[in-house]
C-alpha positions as CSV (number, residue, x, y, z in Angstrom):
1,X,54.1,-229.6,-94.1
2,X,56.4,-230.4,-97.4
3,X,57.5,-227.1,-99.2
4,X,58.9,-227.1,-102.4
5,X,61.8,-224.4,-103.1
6,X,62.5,-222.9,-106.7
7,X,64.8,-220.2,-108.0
8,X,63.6,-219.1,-111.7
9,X,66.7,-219.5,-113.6
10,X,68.7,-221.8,-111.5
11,X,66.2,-224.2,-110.0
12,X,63.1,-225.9,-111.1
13,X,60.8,-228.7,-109.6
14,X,62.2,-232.1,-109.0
15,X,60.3,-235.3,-109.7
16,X,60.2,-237.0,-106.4
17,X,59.1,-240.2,-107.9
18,X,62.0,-240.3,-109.5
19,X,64.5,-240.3,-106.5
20,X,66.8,-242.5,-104.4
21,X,67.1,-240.0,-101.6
22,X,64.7,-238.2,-99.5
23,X,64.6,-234.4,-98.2
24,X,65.0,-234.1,-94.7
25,X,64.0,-231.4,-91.7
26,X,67.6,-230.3,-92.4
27,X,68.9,-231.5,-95.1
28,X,67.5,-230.3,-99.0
29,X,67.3,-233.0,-101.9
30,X,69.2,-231.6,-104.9
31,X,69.1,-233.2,-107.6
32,X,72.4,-231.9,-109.9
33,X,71.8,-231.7,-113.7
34,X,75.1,-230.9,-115.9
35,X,75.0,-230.1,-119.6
36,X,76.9,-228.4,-122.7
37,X,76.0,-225.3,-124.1
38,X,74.1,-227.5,-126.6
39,X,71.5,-229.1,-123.6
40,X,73.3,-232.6,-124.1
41,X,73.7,-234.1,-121.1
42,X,77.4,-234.7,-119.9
43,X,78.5,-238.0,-118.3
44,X,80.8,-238.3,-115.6
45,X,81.2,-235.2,-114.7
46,X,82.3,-234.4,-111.1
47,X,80.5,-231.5,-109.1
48,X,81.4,-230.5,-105.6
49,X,79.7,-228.1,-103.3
50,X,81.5,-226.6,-100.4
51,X,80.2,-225.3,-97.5
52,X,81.3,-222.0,-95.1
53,X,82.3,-224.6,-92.9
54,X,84.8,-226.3,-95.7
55,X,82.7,-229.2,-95.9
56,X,82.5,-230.8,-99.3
57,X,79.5,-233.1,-100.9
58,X,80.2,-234.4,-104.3
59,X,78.9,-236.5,-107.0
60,X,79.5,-237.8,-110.7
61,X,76.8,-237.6,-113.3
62,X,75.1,-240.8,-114.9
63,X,74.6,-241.2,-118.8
64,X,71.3,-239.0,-118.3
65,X,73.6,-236.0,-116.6
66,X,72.3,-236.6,-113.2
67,X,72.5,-237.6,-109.8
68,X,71.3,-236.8,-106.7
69,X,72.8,-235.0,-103.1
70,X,71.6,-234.5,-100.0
71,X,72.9,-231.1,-98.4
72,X,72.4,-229.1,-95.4
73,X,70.1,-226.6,-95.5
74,X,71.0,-223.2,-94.1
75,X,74.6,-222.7,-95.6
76,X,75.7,-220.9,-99.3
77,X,78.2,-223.4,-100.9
78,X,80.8,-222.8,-103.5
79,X,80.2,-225.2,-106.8
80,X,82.9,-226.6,-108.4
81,X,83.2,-228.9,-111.6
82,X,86.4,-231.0,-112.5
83,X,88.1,-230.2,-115.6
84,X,90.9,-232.8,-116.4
85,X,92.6,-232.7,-113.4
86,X,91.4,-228.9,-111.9
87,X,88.1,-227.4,-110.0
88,X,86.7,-224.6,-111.6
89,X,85.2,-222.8,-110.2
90,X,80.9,-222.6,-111.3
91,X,78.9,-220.3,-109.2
92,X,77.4,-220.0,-105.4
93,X,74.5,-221.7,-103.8
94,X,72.9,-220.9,-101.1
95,X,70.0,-222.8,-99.5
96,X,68.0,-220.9,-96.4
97,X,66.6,-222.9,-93.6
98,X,62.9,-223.8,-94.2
99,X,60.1,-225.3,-91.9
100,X,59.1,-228.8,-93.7
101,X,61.4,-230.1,-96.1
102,X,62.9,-228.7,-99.4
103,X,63.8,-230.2,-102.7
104,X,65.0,-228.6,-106.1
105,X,67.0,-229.3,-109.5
106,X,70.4,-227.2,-109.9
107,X,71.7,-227.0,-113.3
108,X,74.6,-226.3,-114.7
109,X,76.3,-225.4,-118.4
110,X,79.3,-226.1,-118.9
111,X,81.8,-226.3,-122.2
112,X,84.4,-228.9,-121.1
113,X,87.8,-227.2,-122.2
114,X,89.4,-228.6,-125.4
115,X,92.8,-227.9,-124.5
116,X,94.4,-228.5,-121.2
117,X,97.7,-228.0,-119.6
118,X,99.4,-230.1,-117.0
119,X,101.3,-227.8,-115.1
120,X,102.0,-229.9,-112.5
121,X,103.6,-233.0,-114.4
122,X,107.4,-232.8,-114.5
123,X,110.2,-234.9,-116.2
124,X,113.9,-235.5,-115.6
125,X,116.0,-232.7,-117.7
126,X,116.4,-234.1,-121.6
127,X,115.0,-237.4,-120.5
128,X,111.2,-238.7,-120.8
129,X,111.2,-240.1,-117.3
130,X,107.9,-238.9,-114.8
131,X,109.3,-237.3,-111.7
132,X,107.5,-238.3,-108.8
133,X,105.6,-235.4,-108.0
134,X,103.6,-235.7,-111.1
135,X,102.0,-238.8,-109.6
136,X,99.6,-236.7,-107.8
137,X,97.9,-235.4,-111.0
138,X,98.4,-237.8,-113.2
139,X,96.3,-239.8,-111.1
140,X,93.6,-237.1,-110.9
141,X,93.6,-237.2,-114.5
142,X,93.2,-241.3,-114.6
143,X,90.4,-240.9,-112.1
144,X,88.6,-238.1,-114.7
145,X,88.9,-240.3,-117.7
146,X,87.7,-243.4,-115.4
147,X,84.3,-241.8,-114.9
148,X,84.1,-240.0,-118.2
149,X,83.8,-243.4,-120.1
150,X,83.6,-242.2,-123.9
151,X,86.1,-239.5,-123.5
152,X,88.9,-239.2,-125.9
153,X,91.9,-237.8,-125.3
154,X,95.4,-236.6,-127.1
155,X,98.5,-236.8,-125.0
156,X,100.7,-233.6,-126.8
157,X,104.0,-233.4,-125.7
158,X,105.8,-230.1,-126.2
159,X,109.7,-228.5,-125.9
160,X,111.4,-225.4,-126.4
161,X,113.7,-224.6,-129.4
162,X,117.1,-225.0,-127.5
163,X,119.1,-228.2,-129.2
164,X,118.6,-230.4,-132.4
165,X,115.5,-230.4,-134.0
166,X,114.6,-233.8,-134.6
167,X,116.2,-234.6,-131.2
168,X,113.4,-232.1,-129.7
169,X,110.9,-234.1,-131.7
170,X,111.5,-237.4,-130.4
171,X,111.6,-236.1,-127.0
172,X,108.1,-234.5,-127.2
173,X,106.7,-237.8,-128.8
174,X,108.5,-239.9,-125.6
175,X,107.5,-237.8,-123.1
176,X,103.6,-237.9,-124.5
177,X,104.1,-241.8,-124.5
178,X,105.5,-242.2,-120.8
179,X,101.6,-239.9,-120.1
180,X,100.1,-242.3,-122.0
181,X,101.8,-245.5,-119.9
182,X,101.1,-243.9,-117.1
183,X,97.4,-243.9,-117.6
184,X,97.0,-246.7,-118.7
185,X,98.5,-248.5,-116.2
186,X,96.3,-246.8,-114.0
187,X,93.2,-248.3,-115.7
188,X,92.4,-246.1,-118.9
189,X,91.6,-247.8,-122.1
190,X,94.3,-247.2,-124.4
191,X,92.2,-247.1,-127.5
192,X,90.9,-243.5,-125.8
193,X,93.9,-241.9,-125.2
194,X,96.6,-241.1,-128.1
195,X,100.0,-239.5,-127.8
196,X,101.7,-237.5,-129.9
197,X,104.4,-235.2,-130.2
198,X,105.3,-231.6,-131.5
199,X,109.0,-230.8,-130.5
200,X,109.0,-227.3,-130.4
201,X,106.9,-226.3,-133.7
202,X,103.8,-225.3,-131.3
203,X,105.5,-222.2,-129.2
204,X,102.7,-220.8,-126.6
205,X,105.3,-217.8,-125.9
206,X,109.2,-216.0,-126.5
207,X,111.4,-218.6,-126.8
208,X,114.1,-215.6,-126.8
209,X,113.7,-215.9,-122.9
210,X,113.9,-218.4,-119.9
211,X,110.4,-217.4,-119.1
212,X,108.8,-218.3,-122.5
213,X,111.1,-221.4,-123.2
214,X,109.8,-222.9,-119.5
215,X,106.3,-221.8,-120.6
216,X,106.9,-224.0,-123.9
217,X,108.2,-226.9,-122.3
218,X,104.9,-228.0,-121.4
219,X,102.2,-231.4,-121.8
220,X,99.0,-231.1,-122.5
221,X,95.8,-232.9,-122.9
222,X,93.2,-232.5,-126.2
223,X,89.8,-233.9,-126.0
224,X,89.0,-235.6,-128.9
225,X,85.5,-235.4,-128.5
């Protein structure tokens, strides 16, 4: 006996016609639906659900906001979206154990962030050289822009207000270049990704301490969009 599972304001009715994947005795169809506040659909857009047990099942939207995922039944998962290069975290989801099989339609609003720090992308002191343990998310933030085909992005490089001006300047446009390199060497279109430097005109906290100046030393990426 096939039973069909809704939740009013999270789930509705899937269209089984229109799937790749079939329910199971013990494993639910979901079919994942991601839009803006404005019900336009997002593209590309990573979702991960994570079970008690740690285990994770993922997928990336198509051009409709949509794609399909098979998951155990009988387990709440924690839903995640990627944002640049960070899970956030959505909501919880949690799926009973049913006789017959179960299939549904999770949606989920998001507002993409227009402003993001890299906190974990470092440089050699006074120099616009990548240390090595940016790599790792740098990467993640090639991999975002890979899927997320019409995204645009600004590369803004920042400093503190210790030293010369216009020396400050030039280093917050080369370190927002060497970003750029980076991801493009890594695949991404160059004509979506611009870089651009601020030297230390956009403070984000005291430069009057070591604390605020670190906090001001920082890259970050602006969607365009």
């Amino acid at each position: 006996m096939k039973k069909i599972f809704t939740i009013i304001g999270i789930f509705s009715l899937a269209l089984l016609n229109a799937q790749t994947l079939q329910p199971t005795e013990t494993q639910a169809l979901l079919t994942v639906v991601v839009v803006d506040k404005s019900q336009k659909p997002l593209e590309g857009e990573e979702v991960t659900f994570i079970g008690k047990d740690l285990k994770v099942y993922s997928g990336y939207t198509s051009a409709e906001g949509k794609f399909d995922l098979l998951v155990p039944e009988g387990d709440d998962y924690k839903v995640q979206y990627k944002a640049f290069s960070e899970n956030m975290d959505y909501n919880h989801l949690k799926i009973p154990s049913m006789e017959g099989t179960v299939t549904f339609e999770y949606k989920l609003i998001i507002n993409p962030p227009k402003v993001y720090t890299l906190d974990n992308v470092f440089f050699d002191t006074g120099k616009s050289t990548l240390k090595p343990e940016s790599s790792k998310e740098l990467n993640e933030l090639a991999e975002y822009m890979i899927k997320k085909k019409s995204l645009k992005i600004e590369i803004a490089g920042h400093t503190d207000n210790i030293g010369n001006k216009d020396a400050n300047q030039k280093l917050s446009e080369d370190r927002a270049n060497s970003v750029k390199t980076f991801l493009v060497k890594k695949g991404v279109d160059q004509q979506r990704v611009m870089a651009k430097g601020y030297g230390d005109s956009q403070p984000v906290a005291d430069n009057g301490t070591d604390e605020g100046r670190q906090k001001n030393r920082r890259t970050e990426v602006r969607s365009l969009d």
